[in-house]
C-alpha positions as CSV (number, residue, x, y, z in Angstrom):
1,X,1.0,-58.4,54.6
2,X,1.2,-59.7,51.4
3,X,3.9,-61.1,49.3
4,X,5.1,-62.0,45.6
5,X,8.0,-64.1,44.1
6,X,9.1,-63.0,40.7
7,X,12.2,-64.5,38.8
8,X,13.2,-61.9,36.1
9,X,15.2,-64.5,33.9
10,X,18.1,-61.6,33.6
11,X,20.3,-59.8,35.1
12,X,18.9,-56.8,37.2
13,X,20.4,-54.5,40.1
14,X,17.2,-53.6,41.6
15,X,18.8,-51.1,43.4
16,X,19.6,-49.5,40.4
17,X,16.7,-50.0,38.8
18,X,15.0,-48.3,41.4
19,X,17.2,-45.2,42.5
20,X,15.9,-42.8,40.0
21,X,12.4,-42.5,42.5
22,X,14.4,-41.7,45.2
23,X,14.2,-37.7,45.9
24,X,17.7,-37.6,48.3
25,X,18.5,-38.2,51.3
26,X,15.6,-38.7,53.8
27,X,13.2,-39.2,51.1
28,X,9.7,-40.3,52.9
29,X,8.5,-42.5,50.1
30,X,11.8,-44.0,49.5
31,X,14.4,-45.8,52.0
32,X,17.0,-48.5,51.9
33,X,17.3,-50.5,55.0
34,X,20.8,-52.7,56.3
35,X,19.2,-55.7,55.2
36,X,18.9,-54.5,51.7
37,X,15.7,-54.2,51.8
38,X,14.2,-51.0,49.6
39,X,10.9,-49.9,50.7
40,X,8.6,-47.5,48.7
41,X,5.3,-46.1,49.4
42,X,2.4,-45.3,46.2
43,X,-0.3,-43.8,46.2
44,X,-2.0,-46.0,43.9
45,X,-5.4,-46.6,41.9
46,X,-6.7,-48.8,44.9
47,X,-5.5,-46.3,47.8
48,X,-2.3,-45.8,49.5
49,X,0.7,-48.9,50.1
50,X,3.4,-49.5,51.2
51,X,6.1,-51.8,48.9
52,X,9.1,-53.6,50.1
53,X,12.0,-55.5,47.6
54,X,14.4,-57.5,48.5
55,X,16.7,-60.0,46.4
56,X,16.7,-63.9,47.4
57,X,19.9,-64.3,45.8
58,X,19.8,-68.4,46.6
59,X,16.4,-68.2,44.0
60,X,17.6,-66.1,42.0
61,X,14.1,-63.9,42.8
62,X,13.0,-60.6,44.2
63,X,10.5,-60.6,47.2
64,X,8.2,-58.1,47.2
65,X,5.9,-57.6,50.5
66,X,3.1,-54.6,50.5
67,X,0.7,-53.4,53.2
68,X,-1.9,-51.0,52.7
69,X,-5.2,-50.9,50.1
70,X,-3.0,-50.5,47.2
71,X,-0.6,-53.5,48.5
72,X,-2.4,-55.9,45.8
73,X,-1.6,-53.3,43.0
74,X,1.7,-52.7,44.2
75,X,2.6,-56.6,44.0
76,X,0.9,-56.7,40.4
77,X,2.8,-54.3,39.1
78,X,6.0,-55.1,40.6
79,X,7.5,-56.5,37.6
80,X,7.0,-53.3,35.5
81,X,8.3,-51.1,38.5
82,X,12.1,-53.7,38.0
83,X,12.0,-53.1,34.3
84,X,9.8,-55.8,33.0
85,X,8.5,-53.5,30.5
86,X,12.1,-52.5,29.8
87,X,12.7,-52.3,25.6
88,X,16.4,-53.2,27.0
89,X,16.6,-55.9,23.4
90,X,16.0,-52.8,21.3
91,X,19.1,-50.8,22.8
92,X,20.8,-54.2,21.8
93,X,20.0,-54.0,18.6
94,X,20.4,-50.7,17.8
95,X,24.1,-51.0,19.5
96,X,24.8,-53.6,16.9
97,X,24.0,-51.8,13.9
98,X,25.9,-48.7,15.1
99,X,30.0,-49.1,13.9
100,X,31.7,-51.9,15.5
101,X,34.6,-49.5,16.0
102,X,32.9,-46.8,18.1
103,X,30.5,-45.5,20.7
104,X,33.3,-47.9,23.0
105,X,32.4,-45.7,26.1
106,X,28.2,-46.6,25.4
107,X,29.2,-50.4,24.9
108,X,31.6,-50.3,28.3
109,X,28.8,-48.7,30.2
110,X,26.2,-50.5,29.0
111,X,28.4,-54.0,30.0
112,X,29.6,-52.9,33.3
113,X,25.8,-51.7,34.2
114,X,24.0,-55.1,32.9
115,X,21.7,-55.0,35.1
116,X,20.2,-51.6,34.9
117,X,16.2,-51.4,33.9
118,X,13.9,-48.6,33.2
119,X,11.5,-48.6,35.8
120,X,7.9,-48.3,35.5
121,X,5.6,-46.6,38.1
122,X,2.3,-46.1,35.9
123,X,1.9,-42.8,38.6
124,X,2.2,-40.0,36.6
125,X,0.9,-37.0,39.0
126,X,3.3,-38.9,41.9
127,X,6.0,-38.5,39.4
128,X,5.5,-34.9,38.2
129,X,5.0,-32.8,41.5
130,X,8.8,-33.5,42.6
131,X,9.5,-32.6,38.6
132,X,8.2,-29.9,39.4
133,X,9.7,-29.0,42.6
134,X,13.2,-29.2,40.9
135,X,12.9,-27.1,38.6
136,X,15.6,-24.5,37.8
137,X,17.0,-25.2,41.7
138,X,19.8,-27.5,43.4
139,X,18.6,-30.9,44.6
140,X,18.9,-30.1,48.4
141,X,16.3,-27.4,47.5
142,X,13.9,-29.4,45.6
143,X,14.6,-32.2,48.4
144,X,14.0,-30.3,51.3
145,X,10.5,-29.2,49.9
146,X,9.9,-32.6,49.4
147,X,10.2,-33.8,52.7
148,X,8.7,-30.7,54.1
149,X,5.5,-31.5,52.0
150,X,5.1,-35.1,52.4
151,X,5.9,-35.2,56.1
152,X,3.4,-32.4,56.5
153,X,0.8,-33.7,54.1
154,X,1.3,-37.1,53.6
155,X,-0.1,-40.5,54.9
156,X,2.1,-42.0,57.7
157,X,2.6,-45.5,55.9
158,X,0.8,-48.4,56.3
159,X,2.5,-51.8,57.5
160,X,5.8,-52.2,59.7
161,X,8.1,-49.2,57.2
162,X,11.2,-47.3,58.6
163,X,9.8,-44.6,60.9
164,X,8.8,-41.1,59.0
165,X,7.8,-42.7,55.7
166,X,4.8,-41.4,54.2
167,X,2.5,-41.2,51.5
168,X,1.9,-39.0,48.6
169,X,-0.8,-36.9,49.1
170,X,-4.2,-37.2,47.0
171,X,-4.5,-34.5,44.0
172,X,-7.1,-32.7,46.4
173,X,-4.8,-32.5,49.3
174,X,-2.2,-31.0,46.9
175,X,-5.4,-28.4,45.8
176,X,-5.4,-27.5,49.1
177,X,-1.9,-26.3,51.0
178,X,-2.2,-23.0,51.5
179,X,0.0,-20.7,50.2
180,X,2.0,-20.4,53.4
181,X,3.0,-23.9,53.7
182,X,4.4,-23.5,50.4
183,X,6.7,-21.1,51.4
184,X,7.6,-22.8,54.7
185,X,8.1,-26.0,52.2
186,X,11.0,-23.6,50.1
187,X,8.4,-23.8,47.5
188,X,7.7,-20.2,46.1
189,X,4.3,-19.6,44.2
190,X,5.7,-19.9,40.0
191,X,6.3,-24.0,41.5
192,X,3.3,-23.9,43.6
193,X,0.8,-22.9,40.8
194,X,2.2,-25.6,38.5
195,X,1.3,-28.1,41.0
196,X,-1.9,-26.9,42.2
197,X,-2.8,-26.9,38.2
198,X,-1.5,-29.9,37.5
199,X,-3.8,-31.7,40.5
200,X,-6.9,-30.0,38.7
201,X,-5.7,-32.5,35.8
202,X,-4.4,-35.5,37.8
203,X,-7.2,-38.1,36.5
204,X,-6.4,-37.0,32.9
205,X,-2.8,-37.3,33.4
206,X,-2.9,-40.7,34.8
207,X,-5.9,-42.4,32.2
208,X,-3.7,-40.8,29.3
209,X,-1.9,-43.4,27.1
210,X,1.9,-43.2,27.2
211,X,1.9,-41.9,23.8
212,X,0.1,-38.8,24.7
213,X,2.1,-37.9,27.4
214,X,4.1,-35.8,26.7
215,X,1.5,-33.5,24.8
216,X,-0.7,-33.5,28.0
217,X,2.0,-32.7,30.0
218,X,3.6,-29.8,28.3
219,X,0.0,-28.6,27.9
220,X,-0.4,-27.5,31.4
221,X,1.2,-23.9,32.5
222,X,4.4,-24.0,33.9
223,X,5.4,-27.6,32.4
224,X,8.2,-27.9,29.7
225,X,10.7,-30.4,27.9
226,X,12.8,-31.2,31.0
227,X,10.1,-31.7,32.8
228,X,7.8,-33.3,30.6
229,X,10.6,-35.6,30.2
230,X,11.5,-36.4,34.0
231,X,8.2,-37.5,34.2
232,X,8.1,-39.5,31.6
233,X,10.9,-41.4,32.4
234,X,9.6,-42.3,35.8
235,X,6.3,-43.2,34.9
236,X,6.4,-44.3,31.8
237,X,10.5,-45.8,31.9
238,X,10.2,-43.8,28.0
239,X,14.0,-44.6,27.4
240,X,14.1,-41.8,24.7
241,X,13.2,-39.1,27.5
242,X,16.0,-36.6,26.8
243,X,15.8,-34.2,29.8
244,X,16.1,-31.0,27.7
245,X,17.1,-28.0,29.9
246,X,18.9,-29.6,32.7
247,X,21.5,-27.6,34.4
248,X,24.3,-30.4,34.1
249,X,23.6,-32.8,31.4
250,X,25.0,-31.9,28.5
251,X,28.2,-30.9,29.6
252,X,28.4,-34.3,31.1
253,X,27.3,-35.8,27.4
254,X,29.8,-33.1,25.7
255,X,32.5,-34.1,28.2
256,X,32.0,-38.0,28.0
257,X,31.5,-38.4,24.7
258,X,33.9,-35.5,23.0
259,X,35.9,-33.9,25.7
260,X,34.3,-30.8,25.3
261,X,31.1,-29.2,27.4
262,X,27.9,-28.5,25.1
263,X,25.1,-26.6,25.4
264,X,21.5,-28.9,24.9
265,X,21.4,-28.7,20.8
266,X,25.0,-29.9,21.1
267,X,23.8,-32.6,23.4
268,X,21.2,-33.7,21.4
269,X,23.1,-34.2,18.3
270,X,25.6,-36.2,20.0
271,X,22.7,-38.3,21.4
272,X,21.7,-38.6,17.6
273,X,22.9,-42.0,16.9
274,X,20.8,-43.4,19.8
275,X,17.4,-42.0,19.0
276,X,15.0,-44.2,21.1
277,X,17.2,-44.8,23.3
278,X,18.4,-41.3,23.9
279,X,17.7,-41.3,27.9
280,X,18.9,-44.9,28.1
281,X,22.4,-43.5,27.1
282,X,22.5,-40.4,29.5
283,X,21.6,-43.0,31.9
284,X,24.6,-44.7,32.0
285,X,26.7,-41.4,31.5
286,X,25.3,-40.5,34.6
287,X,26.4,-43.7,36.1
288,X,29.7,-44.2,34.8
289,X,30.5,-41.1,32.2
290,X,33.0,-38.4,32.4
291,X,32.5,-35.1,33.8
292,X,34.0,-31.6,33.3
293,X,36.3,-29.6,35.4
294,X,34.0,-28.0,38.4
295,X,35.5,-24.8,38.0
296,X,32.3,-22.7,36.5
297,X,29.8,-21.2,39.0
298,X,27.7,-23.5,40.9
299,X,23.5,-23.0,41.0
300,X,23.1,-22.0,44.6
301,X,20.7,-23.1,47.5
302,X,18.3,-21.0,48.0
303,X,15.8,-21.0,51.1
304,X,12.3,-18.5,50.8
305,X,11.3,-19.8,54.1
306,X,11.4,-17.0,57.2
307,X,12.5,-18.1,60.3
């Protein structure tokens, strides 16, 4: 076991900070223990670890313990995964020269959540297959393949981590799940192709500057905006990621901000005034914003797996 101290000299609500990775309930690469404790597991460039944070309040410092080969990088590059990297003083900035007088619910939000970062993870495959996997469905379905996939294809994970926690698989393990694990996963083949390309191109995706991104990204089949974007904001924490496309967010923009659902152009005029900092702001809608009547139909779960 290894272990790192790092102060961040500002506020931060690690837990926060770091929710956005977890994939629901029973996620294998992401638990919370009773002692706080959040541990994470990464495939990363030096092989697979195992990460656990946990706030020394008294020190005003966050632990982080790893196991594993990639344990060193994990501890390296735990100040990016807490926001370190976080353009947080540009969102300050640009709140300031917006009108004294409005964008109130932003400024509440954005005081009441101080301590929110935009986490880095520098994985971008490990970020993009469960993109992929929600796409167009509920979270339980997205979630369930998850679990299914990881538990049946991932690493157990190394060091002393909450039993069933694995691993994500290498891009060639990915290559490799036959087409009938897929569809016990609740994965059907549109999904399944995307990922199995997208593993043909893990090494470019993860070498590419954060800059190109997004043009690498949408440039494989079965990849779009919302995706591109969900990505991005994992990986790279890019707080102007707009996730373009999603089922729910801009009626909860439209409703937060005007009172009135929206479709996504509608959305992303509203989010106008923040550009660069355009996924920042849904952020902390999600967080703390206003949401809209549930009275329309709801996307339902479905399940392609035979019993």
């Amino acid at each position: 076991m290894r272990e790192r101290r790092w102060r961040p000299g500002a506020p931060l609500d690690v837990r926060l900070t770091l929710a956005p990775h977890r994939r629901g309930s029973g996620d294998p690469a992401w638990q919370a223990t009773p002692d706080g404790a959040i541990w994470r597991t990464s495939r990363t460039p030096e092989g697979p670890g195992t990460l656990r944070v946990l706030v020394d309040a008294r020190a005003a410092e966050v632990v982080g313990q790893a196991w594993g080969p990639g344990g060193p990088w994990l501890l390296e590059t735990l100040p990016r995964l807490l926001g370190a990297d976080d353009p947080v003083a540009d969102f300050r900035v640009l709140m300031e020269r917006l009108e004294a007088g409005g964008h109130t619910l932003i400024r509440e939000l954005a005081s009441r959540h101080s301590g929110l970062r935009l986490s880095v993870t520098a994985r971008v495959f490990e970020a993009l297959v469960p993109a992929v996997l929600e796409q167009k469905v509920v979270g339980r379905e997205a979630w369930r393949a998850w679990r299914w996939l990881l538990r049946a294809y991932g690493e157990p994970a190394p060091g002393p981590a909450p039993s069933g926690m694995r691993v994500f698989p290498e891009p060639e393990v990915w290559r490799r799940i036959p087409s009938w694990d897929w569809h016990r996963a609740g994965a059907e083949a549109v999904r399944a192709r995307t990922i199995v390309n997208a593993a043909l191109h893990a090494g470019k995706l993860e070498s590419a500057a954060p800059a190109e991104a997004d043009r690498l990204l949408r440039a494989l089949p079965g990849v779009g905006v919302w995706t591109s974007a969900e990505t991005r904001q994992r990986a790279h924490g890019d707080p102007d990621a707009v996730s373009v496309g999603d089922y729910h967010l801009p009626s909860l923009v439209g409703w937060s901000l005007t009172g009135r659902k929206t479709d996504d152009a509608g959305m992303l005029e509203l989010l106008a005034p923040y550009r660069g900092q355009r996924h920042r702001v849904t952020r902390l809608l999600e967080l703390g914003g206003r949401r809209p009547p549930a009275r329309g139909p709801r996307m339902s779960v479905r399940d392609y797996r035979s019993f």
